[in-house]
C-alpha positions as CSV (number, residue, x, y, z in Angstrom):
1,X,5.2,2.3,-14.4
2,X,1.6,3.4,-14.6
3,X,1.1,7.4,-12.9
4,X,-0.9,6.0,-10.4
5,X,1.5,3.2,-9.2
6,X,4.0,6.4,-9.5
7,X,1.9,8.3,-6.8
8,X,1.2,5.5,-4.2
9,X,4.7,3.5,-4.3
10,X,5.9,5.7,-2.0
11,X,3.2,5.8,0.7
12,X,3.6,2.0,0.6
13,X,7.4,2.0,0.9
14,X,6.8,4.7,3.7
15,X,4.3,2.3,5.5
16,X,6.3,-0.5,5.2
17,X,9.3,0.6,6.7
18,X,7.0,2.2,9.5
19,X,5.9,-1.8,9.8
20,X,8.8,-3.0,9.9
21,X,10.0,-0.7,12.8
22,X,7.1,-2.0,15.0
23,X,7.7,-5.3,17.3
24,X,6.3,-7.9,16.9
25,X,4.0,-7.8,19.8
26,X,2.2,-4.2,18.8
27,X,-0.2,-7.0,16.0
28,X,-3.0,-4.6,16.3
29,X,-0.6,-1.5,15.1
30,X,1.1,-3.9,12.6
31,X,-2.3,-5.4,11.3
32,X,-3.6,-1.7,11.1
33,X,-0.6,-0.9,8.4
34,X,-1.2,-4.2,6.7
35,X,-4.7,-3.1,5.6
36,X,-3.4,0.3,4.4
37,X,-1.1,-1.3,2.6
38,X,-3.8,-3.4,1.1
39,X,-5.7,-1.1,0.3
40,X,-3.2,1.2,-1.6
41,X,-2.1,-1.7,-3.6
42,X,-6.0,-2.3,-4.6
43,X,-5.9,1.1,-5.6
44,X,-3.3,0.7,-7.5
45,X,-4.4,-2.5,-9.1
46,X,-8.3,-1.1,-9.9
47,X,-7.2,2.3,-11.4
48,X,-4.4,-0.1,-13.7
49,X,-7.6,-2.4,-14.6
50,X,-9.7,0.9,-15.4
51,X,-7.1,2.5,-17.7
52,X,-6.9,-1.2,-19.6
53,X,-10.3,-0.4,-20.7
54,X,-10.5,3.1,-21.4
């Protein structure tokens, strides 16, 4: 597992299960942790791409 994906997997898990607490009907709360999840993961995936290159 790449140092990076090290770092961040457990921000995402953390997220997630903060998600997955939520109901249903918060979608604005639930959509706002969906993007942060998104945007960890394409973190993730651009600093992997980078280091493929270096």
């Amino acid at each position: 597992m790449s140092p990076v994906r090290e770092h961040y997997n457990p921000i995402i898990t953390q997220l997630l299960r903060q998600h997955d607490q939520l109901s249903h009907e918060n979608i604005s709360e639930r959509k706002s942790f969906q993007r942060q999840i998104l945007f960890l993961m394409n973190a993730i995936k651009l600093d992997e791409f980078e280091q493929a290159f270096a």
